[in-house]
C-alpha positions in Angstrom: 103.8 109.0 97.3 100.3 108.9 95.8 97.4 109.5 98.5 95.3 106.2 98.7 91.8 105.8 100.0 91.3 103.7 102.7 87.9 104.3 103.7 85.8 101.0 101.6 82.3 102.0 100.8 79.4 99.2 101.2 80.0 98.1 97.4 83.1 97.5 97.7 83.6 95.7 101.4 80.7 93.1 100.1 82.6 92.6 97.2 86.3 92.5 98.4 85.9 88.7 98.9 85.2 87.9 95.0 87.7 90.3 94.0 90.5 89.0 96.1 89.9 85.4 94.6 89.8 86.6 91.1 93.3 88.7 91.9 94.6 85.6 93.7 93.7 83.4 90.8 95.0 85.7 88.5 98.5 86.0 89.8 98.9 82.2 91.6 101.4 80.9 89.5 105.0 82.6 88.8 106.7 80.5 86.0 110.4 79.9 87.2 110.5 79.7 91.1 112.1 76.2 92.3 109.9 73.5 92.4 110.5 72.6 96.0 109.7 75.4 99.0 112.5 76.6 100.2 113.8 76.0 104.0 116.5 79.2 105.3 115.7 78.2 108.8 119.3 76.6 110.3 119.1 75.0 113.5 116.7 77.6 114.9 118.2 80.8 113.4 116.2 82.2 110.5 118.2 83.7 107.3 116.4 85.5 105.0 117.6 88.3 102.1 116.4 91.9 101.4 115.3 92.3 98.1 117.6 95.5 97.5 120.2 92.8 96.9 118.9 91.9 93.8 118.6 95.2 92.2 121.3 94.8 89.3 118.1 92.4 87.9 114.7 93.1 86.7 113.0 94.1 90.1 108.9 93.2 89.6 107.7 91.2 92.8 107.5 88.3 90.6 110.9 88.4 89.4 112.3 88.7 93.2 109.9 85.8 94.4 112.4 83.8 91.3 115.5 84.8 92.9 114.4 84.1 96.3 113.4 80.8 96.1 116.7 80.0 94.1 118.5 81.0 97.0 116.5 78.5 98.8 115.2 81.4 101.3 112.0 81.0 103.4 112.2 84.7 104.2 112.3 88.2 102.8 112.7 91.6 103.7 110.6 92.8 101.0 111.3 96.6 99.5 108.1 98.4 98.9 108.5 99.8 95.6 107.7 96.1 93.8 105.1 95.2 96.3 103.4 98.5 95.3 104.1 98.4 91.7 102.6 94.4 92.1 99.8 95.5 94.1 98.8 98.1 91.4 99.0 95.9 88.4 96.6 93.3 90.0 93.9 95.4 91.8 90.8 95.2 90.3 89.7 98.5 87.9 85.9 97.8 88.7 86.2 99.4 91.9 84.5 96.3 93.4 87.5 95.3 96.2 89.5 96.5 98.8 92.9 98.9 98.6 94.6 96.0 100.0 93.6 93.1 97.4 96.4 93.3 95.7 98.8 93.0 98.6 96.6 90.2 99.9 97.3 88.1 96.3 101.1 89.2 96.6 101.0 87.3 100.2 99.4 84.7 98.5 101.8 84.2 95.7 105.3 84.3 98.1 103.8 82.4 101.0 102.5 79.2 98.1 106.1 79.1 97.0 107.1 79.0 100.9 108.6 82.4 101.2 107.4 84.7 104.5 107.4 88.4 103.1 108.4 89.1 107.3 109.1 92.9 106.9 108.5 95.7 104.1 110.4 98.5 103.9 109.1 101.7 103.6 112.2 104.4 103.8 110.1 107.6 104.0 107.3 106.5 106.8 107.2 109.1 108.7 108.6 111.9 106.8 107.7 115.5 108.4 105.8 115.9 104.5 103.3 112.7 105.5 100.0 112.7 106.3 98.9 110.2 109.5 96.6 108.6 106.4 99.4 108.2 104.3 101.3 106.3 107.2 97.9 104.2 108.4 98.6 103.1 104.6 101.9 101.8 104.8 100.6 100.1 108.6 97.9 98.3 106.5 100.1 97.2 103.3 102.0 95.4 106.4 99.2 93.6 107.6 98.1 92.6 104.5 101.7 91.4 103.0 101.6 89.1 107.0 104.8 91.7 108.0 106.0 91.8 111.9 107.4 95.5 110.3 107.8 98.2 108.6 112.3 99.1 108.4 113.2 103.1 107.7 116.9 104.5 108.2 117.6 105.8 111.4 116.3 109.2 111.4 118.6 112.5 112.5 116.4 113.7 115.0 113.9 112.1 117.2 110.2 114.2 115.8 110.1 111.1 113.4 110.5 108.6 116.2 108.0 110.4 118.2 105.3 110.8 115.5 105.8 106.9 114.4 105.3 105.4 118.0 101.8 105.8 118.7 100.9 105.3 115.1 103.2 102.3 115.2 101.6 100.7 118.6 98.2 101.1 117.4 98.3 99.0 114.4 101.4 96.6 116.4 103.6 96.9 113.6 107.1 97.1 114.5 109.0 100.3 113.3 112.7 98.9 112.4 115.0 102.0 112.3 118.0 100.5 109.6 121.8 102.2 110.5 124.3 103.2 108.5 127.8 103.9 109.5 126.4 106.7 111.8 125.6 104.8 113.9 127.4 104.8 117.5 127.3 102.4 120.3 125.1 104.5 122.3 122.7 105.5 119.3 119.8 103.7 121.3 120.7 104.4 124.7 118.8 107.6 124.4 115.0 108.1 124.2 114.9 107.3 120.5 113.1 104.2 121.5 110.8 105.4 124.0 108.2 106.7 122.4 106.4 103.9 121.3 106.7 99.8 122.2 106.4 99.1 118.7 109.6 101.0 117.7 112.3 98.8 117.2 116.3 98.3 115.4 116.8 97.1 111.9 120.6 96.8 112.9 123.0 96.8 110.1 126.1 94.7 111.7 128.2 95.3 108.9 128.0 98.6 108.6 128.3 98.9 112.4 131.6 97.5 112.4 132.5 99.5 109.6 131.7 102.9 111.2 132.3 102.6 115.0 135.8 100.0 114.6 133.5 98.2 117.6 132.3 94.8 117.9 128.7 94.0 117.3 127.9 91.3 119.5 127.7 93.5 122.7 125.3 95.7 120.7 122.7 93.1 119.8 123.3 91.5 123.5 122.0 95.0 125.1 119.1 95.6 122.4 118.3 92.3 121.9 114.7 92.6 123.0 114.1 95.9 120.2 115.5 94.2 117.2 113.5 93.1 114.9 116.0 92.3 112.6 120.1 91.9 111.4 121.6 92.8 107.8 124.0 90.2 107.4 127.1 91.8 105.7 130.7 91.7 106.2 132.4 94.5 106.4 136.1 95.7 107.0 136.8 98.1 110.2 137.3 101.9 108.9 141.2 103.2 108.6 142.4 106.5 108.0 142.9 105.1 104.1 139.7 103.2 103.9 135.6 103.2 105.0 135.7 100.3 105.4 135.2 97.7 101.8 132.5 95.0 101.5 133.7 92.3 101.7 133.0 88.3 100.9 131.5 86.6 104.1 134.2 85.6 106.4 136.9 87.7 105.1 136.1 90.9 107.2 136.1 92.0 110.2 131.8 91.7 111.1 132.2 88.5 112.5 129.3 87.0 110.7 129.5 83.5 111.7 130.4 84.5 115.1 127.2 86.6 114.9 125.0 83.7 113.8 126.4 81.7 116.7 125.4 83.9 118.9 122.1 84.3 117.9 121.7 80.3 118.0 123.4 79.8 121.4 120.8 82.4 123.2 117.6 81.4 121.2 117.5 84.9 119.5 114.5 84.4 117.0 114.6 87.5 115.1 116.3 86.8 111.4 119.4 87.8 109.8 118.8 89.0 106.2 121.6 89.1 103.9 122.2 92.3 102.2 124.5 91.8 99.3 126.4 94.9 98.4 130.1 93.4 97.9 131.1 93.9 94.0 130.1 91.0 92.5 132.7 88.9 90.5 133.1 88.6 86.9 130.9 85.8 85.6 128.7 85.5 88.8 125.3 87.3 89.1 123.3 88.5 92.2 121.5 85.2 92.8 124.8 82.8 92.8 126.2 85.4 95.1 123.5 85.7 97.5 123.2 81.6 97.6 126.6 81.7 98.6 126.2 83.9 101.2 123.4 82.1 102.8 125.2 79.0 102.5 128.1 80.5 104.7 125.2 81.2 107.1 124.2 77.8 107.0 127.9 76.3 107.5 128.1 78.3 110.1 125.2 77.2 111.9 125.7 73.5 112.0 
């Protein structure tokens, strides 16, 4: 990852102001996104979408903010490849700004068409290769995109959970650690979470049901109050013949609905995001797909 600078000098903090308003104008209109903001929030349970579920499209921020609001989603889990890539194209080369001006206008853009960019993901924070500047960076591209967190995949040993936590409670930004089938249900009855109050679960139910044969409902019950956040997918239970497909919503063995239900009944705020990584059918794209799968979500929330 490139090293960034994120000391300002006098010049530039006095004129950050002008330059955000010139990036902001520049980029406050995204031909294409629906004409009317878009409302994921069903009956008190928030469903948003991670944006690595539109990756057999073109992937700029602009594009995804397209999809989204098609989808009629009020919420994203925001990869941070096109909010860097946006960020870069629409930073001012004067030198007259902030590092975070870009970022600030990507907010900007999503949040006018009614979509909360509520986590970034950032899959190497915390590498044993990173610099604490290089992580302070990611912290602040959080802040400025209005994240609650920052999701990484559950790491194998517990140095990276240990050097995240104080970084992670000083900026209170929540660390969401993402499963895949590793997972076990006693991966975060250990110390994993203890070394910071700011390190939290990204917890992948499909997957969870995929790798452990389990139920997920207990899970989320007993870590309730350190997740930050639920991939929605539906997944079938592993065999000696099979991981486990993808599968459509409701044909599995996640319990999706079952899942949203719950979080509804106990007043779970954190949101599901739908991860789409079933094949898609012939005819069909990414965004009819994902629309379909937050449309299960809301049936099942009524």
């Amino acid at each position: 990852m490139k090293k960034y600078d994120t000391t300002l000098s006098r010049r530039s903090f006095i004129g950050s102001t002008a330059a955000l308003a010139a990036v902001a104008m520049l980029a406050r209109q995204v031909p294409g996104i629906a004409a009317e903001k878009p409302n994921s929030n069903f009956n008190g349970v928030q469903i948003g979408v991670i944006t690595y579920s539109y990756r057999t499209l073109p992937g700029s921020a602009e594009d995804l903010l397209k999809y989204i609001t098609r989808c009629g989603i009020s919420s994203v889990e925001l990869m941070g490849g096109p909010a860097e890539e946006f960020a870069r194209k629409h930073t001012p080369e004067t030198g007259i700004g902030g590092p975070m001006d870009g970022f600030e206008a990507l907010r900007k853009i999503y949040n006018d068409a009614g979509v909360n960019i509520h986590i970034v993901k950032f899959g190497n924070i915390g590498e044993d290769d990173m610099s604490n500047e290089q992580m302070d960076y990611y912290f602040q591209v959080a802040k400025a995109l209005g994240a609650k967190g920052i999701t990484r995949e559950l790491p194998k040993d517990h140095g990276i959970a240990k050097k995240l936590g104080p970084i992670a409670d000083k900026h209170e930004i929540v660390i969401g650690f993402h499963n895949h089938t590793q997972i076990t249900p006693t991966t975060y009855d250990g110390d994993i979470l203890s070394y910071g109050k700011y390190l939290g679960i990204n917890l992948d139910i499909g997957h969870y049901v995929a790798g452990t044969g389990e139920p997920v409902i207990p899970l989320i019950e007993k870590h309730h109050d350190r997740i930050i956040s639920l991939h929605l997918k539906d997944r079938k239970k592993k065999s000696l013949l099979s991981r486990g497909p993808n599968m459509f919503f409701g044909e599995g063995d996640t319990q999706v609905a079952e899942v949203l239900r719950f979080l509804k009944k106990n007043n779970l705020t954190f949101p599901g995001d739908v991860e789409l990584e079933y094949d898609i059918p012939e005819g069909s794209d990414a965004v009819k797909e994902v629309t379909r799968c937050v449309q299960f979500c809301k049936e099942a929330l009524a």
